[in-house]
C-alpha positions in Angstrom: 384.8 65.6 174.8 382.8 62.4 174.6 385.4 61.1 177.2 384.6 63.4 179.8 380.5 63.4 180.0 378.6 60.2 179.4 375.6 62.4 179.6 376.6 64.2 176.3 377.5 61.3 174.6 374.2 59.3 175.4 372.4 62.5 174.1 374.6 62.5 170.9 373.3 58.9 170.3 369.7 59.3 170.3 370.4 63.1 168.7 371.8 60.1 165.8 369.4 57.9 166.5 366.7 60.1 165.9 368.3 61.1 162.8 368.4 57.6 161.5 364.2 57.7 162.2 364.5 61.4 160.3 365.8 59.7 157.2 363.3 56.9 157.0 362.0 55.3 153.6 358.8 54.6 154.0 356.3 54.5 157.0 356.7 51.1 158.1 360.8 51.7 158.6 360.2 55.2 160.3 357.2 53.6 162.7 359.9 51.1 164.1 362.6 53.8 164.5 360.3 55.7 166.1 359.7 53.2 168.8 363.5 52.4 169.2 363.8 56.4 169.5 361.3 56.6 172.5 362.3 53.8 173.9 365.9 54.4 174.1 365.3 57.9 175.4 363.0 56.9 178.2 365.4 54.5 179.2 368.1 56.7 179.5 366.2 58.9 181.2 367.8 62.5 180.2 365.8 65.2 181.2 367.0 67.3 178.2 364.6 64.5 176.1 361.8 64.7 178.7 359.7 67.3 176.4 360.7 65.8 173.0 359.2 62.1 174.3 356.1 64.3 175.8 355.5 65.5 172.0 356.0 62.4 170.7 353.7 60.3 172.9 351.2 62.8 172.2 351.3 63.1 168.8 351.0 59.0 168.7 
């Protein structure tokens, strides 16, 4: 499946990524996940993320 949409398969790496932030030790690891999170998903640009990074960047 992954094969036949980049889009999808961009999405299900910050969907992991994100995770990855979810599962976080302590603040210091989840603050830096965070940022790799936000920045990755700006970067890529999806508009399926476009109200997640809103939230985020206001919740910051």
């Amino acid at each position: 499946m992954f094969k036949t949409s980049q889009r999808l398969q961009v999405a299900y790496y910050l969907k992991n990524k994100f995770l990855e932030f979810v599962q976080s030790k302590n603040r210091h690891e989840a603050t830096g996940r965070l940022r790799n999170c936000v920045f990755l998903a700006e970067f890529t640009n999806l508009p399926e993320f476009k109200t997640s990074l809103t939230a985020i960047n206001n919740w910051d």
